[in-house]
LOSE-877110 format. One record per atom (N, C-alpha, C, CB): residue number from 1; atom name; x, y, z. Coordinates in Angstrom, 1 decimal. Glycine has a CB too. Layout:
N
SITE num atome     xx     yy     zz
SITE NUM    CA      X      Y      Z
...
// end
This chain:
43
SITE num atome     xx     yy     zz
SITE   1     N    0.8   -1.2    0.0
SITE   1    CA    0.0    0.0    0.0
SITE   1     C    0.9    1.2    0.0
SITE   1    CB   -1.0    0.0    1.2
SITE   2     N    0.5    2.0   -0.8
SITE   2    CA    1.5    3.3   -1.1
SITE   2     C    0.8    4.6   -0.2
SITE   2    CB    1.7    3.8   -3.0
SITE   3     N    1.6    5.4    0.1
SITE   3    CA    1.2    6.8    0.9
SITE   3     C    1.2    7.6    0.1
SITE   3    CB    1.9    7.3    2.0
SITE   4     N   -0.6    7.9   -0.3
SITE   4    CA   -0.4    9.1   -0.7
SITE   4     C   -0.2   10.4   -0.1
SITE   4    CB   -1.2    9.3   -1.2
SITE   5     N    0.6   11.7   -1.1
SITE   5    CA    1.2   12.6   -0.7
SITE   5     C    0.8   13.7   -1.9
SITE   5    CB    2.6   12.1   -0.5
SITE   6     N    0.0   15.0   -0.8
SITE   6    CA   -0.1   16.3   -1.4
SITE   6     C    0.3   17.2   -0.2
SITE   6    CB   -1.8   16.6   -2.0
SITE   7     N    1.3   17.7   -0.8
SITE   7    CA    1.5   19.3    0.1
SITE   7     C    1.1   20.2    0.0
SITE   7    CB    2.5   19.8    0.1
SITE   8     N    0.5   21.4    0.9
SITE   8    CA    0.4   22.5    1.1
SITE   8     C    0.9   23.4    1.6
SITE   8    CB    0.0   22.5    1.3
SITE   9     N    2.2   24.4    1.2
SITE   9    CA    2.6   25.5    1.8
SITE   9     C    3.3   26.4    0.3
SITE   9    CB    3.8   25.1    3.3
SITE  10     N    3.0   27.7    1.0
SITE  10    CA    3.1   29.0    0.4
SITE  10     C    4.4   29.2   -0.3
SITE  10    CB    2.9   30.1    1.4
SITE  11     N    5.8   28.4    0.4
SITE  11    CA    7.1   28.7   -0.3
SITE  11     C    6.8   27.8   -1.5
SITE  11    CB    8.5   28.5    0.6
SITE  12     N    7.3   27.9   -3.0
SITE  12    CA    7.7   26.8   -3.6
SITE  12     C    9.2   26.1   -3.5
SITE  12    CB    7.6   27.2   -4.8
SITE  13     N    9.7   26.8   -3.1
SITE  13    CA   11.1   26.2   -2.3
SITE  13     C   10.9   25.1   -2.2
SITE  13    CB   11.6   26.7   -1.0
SITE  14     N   10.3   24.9   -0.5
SITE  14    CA    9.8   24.3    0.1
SITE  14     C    9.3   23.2   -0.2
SITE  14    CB    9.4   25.0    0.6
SITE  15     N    7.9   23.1   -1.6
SITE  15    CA    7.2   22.3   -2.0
SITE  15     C    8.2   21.0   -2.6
SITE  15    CB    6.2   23.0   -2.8
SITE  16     N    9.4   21.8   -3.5
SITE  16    CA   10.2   21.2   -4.0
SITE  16     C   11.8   20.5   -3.5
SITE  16    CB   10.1   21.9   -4.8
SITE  17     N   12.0   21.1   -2.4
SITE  17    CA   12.5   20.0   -1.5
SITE  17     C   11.7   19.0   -0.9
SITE  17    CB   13.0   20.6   -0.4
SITE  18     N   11.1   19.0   -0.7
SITE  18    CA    9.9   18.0   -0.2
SITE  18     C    9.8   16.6   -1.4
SITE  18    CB    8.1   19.1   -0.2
SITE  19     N    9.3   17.1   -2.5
SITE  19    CA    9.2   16.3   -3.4
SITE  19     C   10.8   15.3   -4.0
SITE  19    CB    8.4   17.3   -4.5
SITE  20     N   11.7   16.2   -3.9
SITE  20    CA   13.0   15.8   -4.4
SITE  20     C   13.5   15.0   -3.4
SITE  20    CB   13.9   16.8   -4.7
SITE  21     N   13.2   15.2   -2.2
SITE  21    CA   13.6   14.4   -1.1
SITE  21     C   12.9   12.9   -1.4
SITE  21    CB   13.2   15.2    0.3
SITE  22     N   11.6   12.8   -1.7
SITE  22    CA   10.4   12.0   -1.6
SITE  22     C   10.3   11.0   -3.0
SITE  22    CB    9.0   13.1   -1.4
SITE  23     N   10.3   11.8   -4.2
SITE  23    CA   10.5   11.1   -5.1
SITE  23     C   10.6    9.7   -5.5
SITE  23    CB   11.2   11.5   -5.3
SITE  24     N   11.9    9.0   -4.8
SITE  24    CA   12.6    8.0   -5.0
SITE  24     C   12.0    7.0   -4.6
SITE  24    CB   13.8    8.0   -4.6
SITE  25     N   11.4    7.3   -3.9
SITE  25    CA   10.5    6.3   -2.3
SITE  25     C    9.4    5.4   -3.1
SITE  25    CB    9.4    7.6   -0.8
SITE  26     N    9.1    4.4   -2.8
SITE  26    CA    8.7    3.5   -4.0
SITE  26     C    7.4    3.3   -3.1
SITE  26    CB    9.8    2.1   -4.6
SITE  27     N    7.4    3.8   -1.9
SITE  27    CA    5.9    3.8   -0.7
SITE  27     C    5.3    4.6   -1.0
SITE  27    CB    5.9    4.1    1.0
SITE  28     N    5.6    5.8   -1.7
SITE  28    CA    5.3    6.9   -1.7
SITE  28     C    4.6    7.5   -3.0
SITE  28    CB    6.2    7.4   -1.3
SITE  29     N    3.2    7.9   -3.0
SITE  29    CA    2.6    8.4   -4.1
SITE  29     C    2.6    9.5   -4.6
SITE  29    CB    1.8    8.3   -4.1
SITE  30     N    3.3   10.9   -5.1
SITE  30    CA    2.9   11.9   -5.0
SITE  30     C    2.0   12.5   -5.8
SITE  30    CB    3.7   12.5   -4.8
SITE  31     N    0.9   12.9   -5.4
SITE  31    CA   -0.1   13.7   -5.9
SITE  31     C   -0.5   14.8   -6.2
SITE  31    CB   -0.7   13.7   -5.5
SITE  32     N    0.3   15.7   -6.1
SITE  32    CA    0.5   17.0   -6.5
SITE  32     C    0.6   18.1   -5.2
SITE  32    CB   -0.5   17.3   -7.4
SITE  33     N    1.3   19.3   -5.3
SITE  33    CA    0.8   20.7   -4.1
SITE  33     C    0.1   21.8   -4.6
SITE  33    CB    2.0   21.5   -3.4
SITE  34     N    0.3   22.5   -3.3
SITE  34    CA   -0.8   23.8   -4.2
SITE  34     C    0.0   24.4   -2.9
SITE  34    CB   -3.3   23.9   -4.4
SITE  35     N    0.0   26.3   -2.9
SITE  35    CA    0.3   27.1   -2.8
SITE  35     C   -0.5   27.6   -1.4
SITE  35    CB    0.3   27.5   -3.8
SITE  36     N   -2.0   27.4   -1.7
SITE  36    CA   -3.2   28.1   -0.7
SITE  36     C   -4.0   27.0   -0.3
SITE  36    CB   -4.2   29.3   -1.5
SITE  37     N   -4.7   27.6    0.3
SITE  37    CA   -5.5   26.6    1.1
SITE  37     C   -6.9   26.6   -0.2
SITE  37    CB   -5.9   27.3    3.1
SITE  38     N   -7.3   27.6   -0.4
SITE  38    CA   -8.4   27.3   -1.9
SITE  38     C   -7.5   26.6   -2.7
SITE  38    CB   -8.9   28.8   -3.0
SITE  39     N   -6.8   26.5   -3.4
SITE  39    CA   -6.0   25.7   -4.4
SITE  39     C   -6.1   24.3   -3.8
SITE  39    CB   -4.5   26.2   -4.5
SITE  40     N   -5.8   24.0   -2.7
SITE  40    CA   -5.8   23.2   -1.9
SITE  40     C   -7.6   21.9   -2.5
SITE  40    CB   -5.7   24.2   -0.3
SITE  41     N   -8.3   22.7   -1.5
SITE  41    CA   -9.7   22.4   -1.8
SITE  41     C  -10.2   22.1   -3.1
SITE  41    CB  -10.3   23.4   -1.4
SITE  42     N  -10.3   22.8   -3.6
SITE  42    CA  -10.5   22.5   -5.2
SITE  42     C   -9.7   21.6   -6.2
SITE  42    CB  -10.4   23.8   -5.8
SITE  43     N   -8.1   20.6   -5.2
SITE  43    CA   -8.2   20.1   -5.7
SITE  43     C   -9.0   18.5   -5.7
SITE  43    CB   -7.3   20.5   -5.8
// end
């Protein structure tokens, strides 16, 4: 069973250390981020 994974925060920095760190991980699903908390929601 894989962990899905969506982030939320305001830096993109941030979003993309996250993901680059996470990437490789074969547990791990990533699902996209968003910036705001509406972006968030809507997705």
């Amino acid at each position: 069973m894989k962990i899905k994974l969506f982030i939320v925060d305001d830096h993109y920095m941030v979003i993309e250390g996250i993901r680059s760190l996470l990437q490789q991980e074969p547990t791990i699903e990533w699902l996209g981020h968003a910036t705001n908390a509406a972006s968030c929601i809507s997705f």
